[in-house]
Backbone as a printed PyTorch tensor [residue, N CA C, xyz], in Angstrom:
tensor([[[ 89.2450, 106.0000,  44.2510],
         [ 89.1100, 107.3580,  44.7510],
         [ 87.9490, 107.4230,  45.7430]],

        [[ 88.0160, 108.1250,  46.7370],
         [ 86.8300, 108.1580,  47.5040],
         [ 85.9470, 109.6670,  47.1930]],

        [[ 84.7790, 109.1510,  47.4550],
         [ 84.3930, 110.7780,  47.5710],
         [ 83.3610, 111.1280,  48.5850]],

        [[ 83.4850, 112.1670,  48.9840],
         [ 82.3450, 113.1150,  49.5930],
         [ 81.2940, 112.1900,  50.6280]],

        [[ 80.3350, 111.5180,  49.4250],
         [ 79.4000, 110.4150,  50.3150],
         [ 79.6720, 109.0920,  51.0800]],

        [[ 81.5970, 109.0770,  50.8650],
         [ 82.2390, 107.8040,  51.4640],
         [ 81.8410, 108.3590,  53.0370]],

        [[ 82.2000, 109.4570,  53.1490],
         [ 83.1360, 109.4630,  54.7910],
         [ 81.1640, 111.1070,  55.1770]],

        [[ 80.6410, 111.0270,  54.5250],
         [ 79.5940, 112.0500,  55.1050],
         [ 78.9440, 111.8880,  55.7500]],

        [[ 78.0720, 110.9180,  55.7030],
         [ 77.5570, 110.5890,  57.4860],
         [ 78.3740, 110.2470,  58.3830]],

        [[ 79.4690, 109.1170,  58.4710],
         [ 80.0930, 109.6020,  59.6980],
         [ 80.6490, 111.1760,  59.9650]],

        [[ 81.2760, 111.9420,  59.4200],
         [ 81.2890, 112.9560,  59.4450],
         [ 79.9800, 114.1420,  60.0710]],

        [[ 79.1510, 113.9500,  59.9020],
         [ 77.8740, 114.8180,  60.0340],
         [ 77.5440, 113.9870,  61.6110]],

        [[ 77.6070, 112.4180,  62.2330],
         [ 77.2670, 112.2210,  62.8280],
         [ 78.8180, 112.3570,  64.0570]],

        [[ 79.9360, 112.3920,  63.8650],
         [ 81.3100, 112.9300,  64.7500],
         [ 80.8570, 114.4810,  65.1150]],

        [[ 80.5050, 115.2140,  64.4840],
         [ 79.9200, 117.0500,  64.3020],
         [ 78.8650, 116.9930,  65.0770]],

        [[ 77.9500, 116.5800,  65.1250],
         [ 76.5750, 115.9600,  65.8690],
         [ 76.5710, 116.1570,  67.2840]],

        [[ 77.4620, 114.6960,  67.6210],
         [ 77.5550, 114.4490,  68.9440],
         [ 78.9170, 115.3690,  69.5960]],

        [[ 79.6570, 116.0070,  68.8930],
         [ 80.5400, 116.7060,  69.3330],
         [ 80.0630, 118.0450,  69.7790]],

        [[ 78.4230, 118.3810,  69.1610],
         [ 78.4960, 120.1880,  69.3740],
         [ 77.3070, 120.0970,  70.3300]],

        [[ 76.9670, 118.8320,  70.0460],
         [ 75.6640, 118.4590,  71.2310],
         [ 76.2610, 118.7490,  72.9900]],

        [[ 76.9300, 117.6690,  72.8240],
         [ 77.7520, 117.4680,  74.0100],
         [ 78.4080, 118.4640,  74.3740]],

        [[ 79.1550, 119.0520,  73.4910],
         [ 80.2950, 120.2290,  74.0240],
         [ 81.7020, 119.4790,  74.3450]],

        [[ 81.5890, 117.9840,  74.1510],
         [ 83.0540, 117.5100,  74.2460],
         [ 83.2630, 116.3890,  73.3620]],

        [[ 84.6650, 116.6630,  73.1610],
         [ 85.3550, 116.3410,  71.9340],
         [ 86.7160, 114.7940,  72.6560]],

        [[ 86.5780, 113.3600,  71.8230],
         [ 87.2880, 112.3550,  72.4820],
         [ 88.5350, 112.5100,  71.5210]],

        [[ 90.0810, 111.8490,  72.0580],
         [ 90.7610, 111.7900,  71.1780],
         [ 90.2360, 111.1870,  69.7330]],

        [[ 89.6190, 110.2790,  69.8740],
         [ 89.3930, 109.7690,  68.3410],
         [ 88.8600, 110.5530,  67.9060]],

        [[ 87.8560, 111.6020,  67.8900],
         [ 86.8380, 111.9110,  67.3270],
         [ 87.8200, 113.5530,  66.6880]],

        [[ 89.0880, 113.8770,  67.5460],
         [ 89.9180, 114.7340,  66.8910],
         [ 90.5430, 114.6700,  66.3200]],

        [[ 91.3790, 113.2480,  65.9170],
         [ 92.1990, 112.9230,  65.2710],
         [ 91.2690, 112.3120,  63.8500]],

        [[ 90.0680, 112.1610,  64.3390],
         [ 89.1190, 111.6400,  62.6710],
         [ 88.8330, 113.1590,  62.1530]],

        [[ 88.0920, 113.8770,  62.9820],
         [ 88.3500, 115.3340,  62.2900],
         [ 89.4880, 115.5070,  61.5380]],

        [[ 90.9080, 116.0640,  62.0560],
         [ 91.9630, 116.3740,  61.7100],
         [ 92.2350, 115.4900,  60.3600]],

        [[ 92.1820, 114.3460,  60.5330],
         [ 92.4490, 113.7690,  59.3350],
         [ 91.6170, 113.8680,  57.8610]],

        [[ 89.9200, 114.0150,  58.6150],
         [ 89.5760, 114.1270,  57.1760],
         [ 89.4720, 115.8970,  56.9760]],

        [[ 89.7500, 116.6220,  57.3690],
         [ 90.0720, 118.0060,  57.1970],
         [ 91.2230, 117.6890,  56.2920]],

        [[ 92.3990, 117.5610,  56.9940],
         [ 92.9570, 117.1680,  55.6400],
         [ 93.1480, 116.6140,  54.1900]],

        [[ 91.9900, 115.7100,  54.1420],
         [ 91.7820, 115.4310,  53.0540],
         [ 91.3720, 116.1510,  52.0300]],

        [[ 91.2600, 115.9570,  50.6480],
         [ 90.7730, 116.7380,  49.4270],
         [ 89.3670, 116.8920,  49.3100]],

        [[ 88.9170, 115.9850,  49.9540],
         [ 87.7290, 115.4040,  49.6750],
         [ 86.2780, 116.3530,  50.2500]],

        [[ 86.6060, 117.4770,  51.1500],
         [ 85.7110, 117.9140,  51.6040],
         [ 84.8880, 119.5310,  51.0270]],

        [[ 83.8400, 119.7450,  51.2290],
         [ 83.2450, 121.1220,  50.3680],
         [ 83.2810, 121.9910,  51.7340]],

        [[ 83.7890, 123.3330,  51.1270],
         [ 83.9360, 124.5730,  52.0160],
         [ 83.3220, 124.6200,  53.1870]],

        [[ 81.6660, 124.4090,  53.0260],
         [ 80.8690, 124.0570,  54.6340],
         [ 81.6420, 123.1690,  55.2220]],

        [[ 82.0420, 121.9810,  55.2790],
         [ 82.5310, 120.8070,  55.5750],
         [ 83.9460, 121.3820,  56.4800]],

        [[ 84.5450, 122.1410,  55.9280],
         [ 85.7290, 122.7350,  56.6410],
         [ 85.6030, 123.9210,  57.0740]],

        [[ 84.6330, 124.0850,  56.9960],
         [ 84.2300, 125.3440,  57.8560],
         [ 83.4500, 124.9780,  58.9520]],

        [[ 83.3290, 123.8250,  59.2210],
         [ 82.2820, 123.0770,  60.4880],
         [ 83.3100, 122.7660,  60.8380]],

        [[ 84.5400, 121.8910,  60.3540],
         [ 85.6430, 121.3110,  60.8840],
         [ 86.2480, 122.5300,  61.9040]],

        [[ 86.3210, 123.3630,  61.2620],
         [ 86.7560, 124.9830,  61.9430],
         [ 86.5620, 125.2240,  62.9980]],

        [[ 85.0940, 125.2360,  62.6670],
         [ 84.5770, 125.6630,  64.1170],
         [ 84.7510, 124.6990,  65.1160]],

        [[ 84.7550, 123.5850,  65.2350],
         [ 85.0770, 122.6390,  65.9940],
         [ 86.2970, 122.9210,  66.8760]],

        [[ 87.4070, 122.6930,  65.9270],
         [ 88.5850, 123.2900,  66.4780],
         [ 88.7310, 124.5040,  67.0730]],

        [[ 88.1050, 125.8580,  66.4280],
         [ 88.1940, 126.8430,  67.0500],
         [ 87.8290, 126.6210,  68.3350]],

        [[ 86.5830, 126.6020,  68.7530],
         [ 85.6620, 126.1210,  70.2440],
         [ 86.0320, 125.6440,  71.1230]],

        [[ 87.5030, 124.2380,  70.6380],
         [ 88.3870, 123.4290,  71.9230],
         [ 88.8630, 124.4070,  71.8930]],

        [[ 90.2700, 125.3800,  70.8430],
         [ 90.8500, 126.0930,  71.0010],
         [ 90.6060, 126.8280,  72.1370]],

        [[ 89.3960, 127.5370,  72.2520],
         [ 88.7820, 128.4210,  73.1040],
         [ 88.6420, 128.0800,  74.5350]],

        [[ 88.3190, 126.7550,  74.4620],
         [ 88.1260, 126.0320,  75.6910],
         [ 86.6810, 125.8050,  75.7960]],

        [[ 86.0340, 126.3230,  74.8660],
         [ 84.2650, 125.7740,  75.0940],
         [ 83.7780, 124.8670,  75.1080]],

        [[ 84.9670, 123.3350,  74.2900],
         [ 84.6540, 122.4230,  74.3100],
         [ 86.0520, 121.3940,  74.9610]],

        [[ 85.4990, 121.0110,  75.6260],
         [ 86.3600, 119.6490,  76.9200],
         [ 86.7460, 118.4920,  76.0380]],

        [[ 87.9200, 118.3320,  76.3620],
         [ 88.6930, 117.6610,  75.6180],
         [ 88.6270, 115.9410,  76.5670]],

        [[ 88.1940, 114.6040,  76.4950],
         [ 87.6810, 113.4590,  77.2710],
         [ 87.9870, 112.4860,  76.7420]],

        [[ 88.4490, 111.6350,  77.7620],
         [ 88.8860, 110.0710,  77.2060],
         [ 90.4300, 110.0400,  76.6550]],

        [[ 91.1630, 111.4280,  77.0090],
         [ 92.5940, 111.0880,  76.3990],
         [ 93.5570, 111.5490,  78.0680]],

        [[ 94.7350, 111.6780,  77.5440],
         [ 95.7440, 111.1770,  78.5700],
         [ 95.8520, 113.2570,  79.3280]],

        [[ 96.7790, 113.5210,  80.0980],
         [ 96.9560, 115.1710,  80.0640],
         [ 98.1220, 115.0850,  79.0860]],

        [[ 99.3770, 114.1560,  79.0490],
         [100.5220, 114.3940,  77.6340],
         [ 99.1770, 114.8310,  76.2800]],

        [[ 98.7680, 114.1440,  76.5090],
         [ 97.4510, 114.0900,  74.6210],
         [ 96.6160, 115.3980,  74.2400]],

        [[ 96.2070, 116.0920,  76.0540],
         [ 95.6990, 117.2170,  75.9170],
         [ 96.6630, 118.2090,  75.4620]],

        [[ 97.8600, 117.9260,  76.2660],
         [ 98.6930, 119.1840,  75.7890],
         [ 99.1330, 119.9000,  74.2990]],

        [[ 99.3890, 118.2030,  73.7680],
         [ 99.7680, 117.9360,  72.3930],
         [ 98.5500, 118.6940,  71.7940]],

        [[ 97.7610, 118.5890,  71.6780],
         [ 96.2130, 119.6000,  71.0650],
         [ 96.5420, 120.6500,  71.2390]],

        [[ 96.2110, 120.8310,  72.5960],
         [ 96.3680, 122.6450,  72.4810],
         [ 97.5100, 123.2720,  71.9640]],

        [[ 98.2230, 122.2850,  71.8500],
         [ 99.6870, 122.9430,  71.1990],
         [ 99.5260, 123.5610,  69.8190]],

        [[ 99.1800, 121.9720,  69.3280],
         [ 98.8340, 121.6440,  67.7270],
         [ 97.8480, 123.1540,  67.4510]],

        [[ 96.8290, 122.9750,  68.4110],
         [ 95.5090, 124.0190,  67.5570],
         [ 96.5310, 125.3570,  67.6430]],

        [[ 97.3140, 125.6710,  69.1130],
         [ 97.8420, 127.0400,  68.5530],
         [ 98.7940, 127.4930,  67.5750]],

        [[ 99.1490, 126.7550,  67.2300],
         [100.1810, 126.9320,  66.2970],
         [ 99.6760, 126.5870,  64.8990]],

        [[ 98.2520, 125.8720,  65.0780],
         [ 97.9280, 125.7630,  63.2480],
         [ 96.9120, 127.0280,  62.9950]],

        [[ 97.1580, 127.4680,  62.0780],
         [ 96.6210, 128.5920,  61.1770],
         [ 94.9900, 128.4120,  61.2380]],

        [[ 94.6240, 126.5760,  60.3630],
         [ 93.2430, 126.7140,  60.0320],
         [ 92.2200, 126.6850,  61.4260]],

        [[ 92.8540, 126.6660,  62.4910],
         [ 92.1290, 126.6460,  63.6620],
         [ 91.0590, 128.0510,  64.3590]],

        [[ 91.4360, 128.9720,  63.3390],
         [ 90.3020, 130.1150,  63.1880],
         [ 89.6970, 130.0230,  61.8660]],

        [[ 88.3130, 130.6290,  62.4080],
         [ 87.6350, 130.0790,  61.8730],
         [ 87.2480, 132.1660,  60.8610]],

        [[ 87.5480, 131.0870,  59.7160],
         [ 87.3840, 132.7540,  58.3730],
         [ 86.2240, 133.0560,  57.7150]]])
């Protein structure tokens, strides 16, 4: 089973350089997305994930290092998923 302190510093350090910068790489959305999905995370944790997403959603944060098919696929994805506002 993994928990919490497996995946938390990378986590805290993907969040880091993502809100520093203001831009977000494919990997670094698809490692979000994935561990959002996981069980494994505490309410802050997905509520940072949130905001993340919300912010590209918005366009505040630049989406870098992926293809325009890859961008589209995102903005698609964020509008149509629910947890992409942030509650």
């Amino acid at each position: 089973m993994i928990s919490s302190e497996t995946y938390q510093v990378p986590l805290q350090e993907i969040l880091n350089k993502v809100l520093i910068s203001r831009q977000i790489t494919g990997i670094d959305f698809n490692l979000l997305s994935l561990i959002f999905l996981s069980n494994f995370l505490s309410m802050d944790e997905k509520r940072a994930i949130q905001r993340v997403f919300y912010a590209l959603k918005r366009g505040w944060f630049q989406l870098v290092d992926i293809s325009e098919n890859e961008v589209g696929a995102i903005q698609s994805w964020l509008q149509m998923t629910a947890f992409a506002k942030v509650s």
